[in-house]
C-alpha positions in Angstrom: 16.4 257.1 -151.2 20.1 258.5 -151.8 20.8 261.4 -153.9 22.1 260.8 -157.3 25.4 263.1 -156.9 26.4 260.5 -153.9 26.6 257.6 -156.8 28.5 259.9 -159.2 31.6 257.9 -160.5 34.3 260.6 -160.0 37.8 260.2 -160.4 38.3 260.9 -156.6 35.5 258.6 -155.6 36.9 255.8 -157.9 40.6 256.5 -157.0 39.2 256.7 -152.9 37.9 252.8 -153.9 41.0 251.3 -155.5 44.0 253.4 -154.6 44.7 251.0 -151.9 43.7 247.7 -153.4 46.0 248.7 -156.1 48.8 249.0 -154.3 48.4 246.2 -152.2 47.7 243.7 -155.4 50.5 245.1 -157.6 52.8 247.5 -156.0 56.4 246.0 -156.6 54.5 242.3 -157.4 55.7 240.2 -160.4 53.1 240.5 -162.8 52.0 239.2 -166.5 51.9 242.4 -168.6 49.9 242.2 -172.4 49.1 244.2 -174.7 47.6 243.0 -178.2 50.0 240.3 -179.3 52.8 241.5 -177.2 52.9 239.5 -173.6 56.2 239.6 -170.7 57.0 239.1 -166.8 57.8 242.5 -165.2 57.9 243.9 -161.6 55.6 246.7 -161.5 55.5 249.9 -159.6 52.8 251.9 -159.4 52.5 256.0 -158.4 49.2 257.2 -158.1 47.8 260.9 -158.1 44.4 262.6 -158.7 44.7 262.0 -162.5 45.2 258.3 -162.7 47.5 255.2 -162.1 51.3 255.4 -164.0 52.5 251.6 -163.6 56.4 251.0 -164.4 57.3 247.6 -165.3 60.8 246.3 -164.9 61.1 244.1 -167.7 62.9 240.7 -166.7 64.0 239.2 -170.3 65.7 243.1 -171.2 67.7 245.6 -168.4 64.7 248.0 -169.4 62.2 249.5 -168.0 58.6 251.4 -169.0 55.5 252.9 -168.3 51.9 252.4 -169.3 49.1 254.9 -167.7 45.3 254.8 -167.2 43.1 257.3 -166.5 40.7 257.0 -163.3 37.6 257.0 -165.1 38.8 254.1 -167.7 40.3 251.8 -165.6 39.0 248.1 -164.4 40.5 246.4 -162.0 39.2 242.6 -161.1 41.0 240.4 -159.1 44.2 240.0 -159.8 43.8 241.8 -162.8 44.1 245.5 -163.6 43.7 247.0 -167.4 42.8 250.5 -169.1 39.5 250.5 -171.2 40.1 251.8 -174.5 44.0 252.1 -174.2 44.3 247.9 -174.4 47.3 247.3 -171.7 46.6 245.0 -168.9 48.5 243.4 -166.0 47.9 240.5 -164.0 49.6 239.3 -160.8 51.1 236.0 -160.3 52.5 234.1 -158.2 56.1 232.7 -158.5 55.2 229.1 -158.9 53.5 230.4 -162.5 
């Protein structure tokens, strides 16, 4: 039987699981950003540290560029789909035949 503090969902133990999935996914990919109503193609970079995930999106219909966060302990990441619980951002990666 394992001890209950080895199951703990800690920010390091949840950054230890994705950090590198993350960046592998979305790191500098074209990707599908919404939010509410509001929906764009960007190319997203990502920095992570032991607070959370900062993901700046280079906007490709405006020469802009900005930056949604997430929290280790709030975010969800499925596929080829990463979002913040409770902040209501997500991005998605696509391909470049989408």
């Amino acid at each position: 039987m394992s001890d209950a503090s080895e199951n703990k969902r800690t920010p390091e133990t949840i950054r230890a699981h994705l950090e590198e999935y993350l960046m592998k996914t979305f790191h500098e990919q074209r990707v599908l950003f919404e939010e509410g109503r509001i929906r764009f193609h960007a190319t997203a970079r990502l920095d992570c540290d032991e607070w959370g995930v900062r993901v700046h999106l280079d906007l490709e219909v405006e020469d802009e560029t900005f930056t949604v966060t997430g929290a280790w302990e709030v975010l969800v990441a499925r596929g080829p789909r990463l979002g913040a619980a409770y902040v209501g951002w997500s991005i998605a990666a696509i391909s470049d035949e989408d």
